[in-house]
N, C-alpha and C positions, 0 to 999 in steps of 0.2 A: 504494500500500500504506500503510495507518495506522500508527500507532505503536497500543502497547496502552499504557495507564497506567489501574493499580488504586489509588486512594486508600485508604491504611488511616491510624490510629492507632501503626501500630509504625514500625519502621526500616526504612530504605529499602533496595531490591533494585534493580540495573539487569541487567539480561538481554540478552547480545548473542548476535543468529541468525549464523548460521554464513555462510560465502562463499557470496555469490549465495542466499542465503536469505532467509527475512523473518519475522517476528516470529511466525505461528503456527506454527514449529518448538516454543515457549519457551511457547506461550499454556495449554496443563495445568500447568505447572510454575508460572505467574505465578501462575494461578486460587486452586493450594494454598498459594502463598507469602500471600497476598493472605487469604485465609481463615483465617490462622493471624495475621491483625494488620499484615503489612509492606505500606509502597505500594511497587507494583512498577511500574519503567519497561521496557518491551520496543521499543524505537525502530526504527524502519526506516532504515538508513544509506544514502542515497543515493549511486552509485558504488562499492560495497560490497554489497550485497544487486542483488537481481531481483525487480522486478513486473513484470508485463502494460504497467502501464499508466505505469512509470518510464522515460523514456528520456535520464537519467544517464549517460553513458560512463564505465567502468570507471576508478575514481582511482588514484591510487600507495596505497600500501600507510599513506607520512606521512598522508594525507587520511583515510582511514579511523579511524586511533589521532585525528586530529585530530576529526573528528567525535564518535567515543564520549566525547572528553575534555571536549569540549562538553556532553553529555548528561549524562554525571558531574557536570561542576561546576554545573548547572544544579538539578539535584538533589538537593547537599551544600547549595546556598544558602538551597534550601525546608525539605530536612529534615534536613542533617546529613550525617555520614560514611555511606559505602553502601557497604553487600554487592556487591560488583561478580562478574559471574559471566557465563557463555555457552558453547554448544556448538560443538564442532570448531574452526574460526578465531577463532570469537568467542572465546573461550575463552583464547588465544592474545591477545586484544587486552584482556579482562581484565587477563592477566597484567601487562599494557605499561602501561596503567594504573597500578595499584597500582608499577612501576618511577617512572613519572612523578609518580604524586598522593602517596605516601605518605600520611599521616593524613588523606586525604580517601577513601580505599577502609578499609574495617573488616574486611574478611573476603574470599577469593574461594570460589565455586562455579564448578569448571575440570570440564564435562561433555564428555568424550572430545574431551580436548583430543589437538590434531595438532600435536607438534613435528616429523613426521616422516611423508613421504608412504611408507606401505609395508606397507600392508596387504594382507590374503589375495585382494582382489578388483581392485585396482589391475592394470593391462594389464604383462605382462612386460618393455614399455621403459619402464615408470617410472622406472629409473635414469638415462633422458635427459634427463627432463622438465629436470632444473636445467641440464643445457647447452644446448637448444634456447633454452629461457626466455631466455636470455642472447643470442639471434641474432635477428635478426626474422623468424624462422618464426612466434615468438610472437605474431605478428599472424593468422597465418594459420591458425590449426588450435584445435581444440577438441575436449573430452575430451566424448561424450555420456555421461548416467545409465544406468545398466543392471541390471538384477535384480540383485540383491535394495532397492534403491534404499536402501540404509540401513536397510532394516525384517527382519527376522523372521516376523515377523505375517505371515502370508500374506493375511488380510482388509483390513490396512491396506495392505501392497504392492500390491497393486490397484487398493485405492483411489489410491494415490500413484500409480502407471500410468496410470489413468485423466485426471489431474490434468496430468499431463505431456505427454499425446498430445491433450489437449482444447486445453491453452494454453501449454504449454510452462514451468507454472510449477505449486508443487508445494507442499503443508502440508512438503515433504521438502527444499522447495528448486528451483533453476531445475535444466531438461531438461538445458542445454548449462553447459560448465563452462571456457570460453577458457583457451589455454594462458599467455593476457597475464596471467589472474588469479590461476595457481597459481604464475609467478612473482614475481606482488607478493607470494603468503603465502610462498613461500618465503623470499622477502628480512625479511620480518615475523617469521617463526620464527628468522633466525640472530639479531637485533638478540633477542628475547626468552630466545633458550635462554642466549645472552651474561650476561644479568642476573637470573639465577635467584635467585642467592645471595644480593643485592641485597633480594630480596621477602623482608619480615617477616611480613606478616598471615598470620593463621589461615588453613587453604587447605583444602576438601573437594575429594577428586580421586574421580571417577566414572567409569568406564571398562568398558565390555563386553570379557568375555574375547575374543569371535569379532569385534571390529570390522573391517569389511572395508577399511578407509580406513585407521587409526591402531595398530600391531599394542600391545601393553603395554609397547614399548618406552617410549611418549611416559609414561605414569602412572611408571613406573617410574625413568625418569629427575626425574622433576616429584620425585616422594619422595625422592629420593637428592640431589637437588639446591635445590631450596627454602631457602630461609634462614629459615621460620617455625619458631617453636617448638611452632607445632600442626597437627598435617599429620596428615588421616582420608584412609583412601586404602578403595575397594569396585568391588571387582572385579564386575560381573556375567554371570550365565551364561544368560540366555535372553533373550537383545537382541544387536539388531548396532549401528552407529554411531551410529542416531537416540534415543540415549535417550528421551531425550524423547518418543518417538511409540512405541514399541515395547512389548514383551511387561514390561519391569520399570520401564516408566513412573509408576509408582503408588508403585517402593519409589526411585526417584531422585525424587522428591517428599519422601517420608517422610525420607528421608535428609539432603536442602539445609534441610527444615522444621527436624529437629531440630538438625541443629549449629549453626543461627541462635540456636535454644533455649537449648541448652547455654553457646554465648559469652555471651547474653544473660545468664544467671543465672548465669555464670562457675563451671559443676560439675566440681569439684575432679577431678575423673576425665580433664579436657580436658589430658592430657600431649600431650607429643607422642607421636604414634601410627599406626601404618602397620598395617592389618585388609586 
């Protein structure tokens, strides 16, 4: 799986795909960031993401923040302080970021970020998952995708269906979802919900009402806890987890473009703010 990286003229975007994901979850979202002047990096983290043709064994959870930190400062060297931003886990390693880099993150874009597994589509023994995680069944079992795969769209869930039963990998993400992996993010969401209060920068939180993964608990606590003095929070209602790929992909573009806008040209309107 490639990385994507858009050269522009403006300030820099880094974009991390979600667990066991890869870069064209973020690749419409780079396109508009990219078209509006930012270079945007969307990397493929190795032992972190799923390709076809990656055979990585799943890292700790340190390896992963270790990698995107990598990517960051590799980034800030070319172009300077960076938009750090990413969907579901990513999102979550944003966060960790900006804990770790201070003034080398400028802003986050947190897209259905997951502090918390419990959403409306997650399997009724979700509340095990953190105690198995912890045994070594977690070697042994895995959660597979299932309808609605993160989408809304019925044309695109399909497509993602089809995506997933051809190769077992997916514009939505990998088939299969190891129970070793969801408790590396878990161990990754206590170390980040820990240092909320810690994070300063500007923070856009993007969140579908009906997400089947993340319920409004995670945006909700992200708003109430944050230590930025500029906190945009948008709820959406005709998408589920994948922003990104889904029915309101067009206005979570429009949305990460402008508040880039806004800090950019520093418009007296940017209080802190919770919509």
């Amino acid at each position: 799986m490639k990385d994507l990286f858009l050269e522009g003229r403006g300030s820099p975007v880094l974009l991390l795909h979600g667990l066991r994901g890869n870069p064209m979850e973020l690749q419409l979202l780079a396109q508009r960031l990219h078209a509006a002047g930012h270079t945007v990096s969307v990397p493929f983290l190795p032992g972190y993401g799923h390709s076809e043709h990656d055979r990585t064994p799943l890292a700790r959870s340190e390896r992963w923040t270790e990698l995107a930190k990598e990517r960051l400062d590799g980034l800030v060297r070319s172009h300077g302080p960076v938009a750090a931003g990413g969907i579901c886990i990513g999102a979550n390693l944003a966060l960790r970021l900006a804990q770790l880099s201070g003034e080398s993150v400028s802003a986050l874009l947190l897209i259905s970020t997951t502090l918390f597994y419990d959403g409306w589509n997650l399997p009724s023994y979700r509340w095990l998952l953190p105690i198995a995680g912890c045994t070594p069944l977690r070697h042994c079992y895995s959660l597979r995708e299932k309808d609605p795969y993160g989408v809304k769209n019925v044309r695109i869930r399909e497509w993602i269906a089809r995506q997933m039963e051809n190769t077992g990998n997916s514009a939505a993400g990998a088939r299969d979802l190891p129970l070793t992996a969801i408790h590396e993010a878990y161990r990754l969401m206590r170390v980040v919900k820990k240092g909320l209060r810690e994070i300063s920068q500007p923070a856009l939180i993007l969140h579908a009402a009906e997400d089947e993964i993340a319920s409004l608990r995670s945006p909700t606590l992200l708003a109430g806890r944050l230590g930025s003095a500029i906190i945009r929070k948008t709820i959406f209602s005709n998408s589920y987890h994948m922003l990104t790929l889904d029915n309101d992909r067009d206005a979570v573009a429009r949305a990460s473009v402008g508040f880039l806008r806004e800090l950019a040209e520093g418009a007296p309107h940017l209080a802190r703010r919770l919509a």
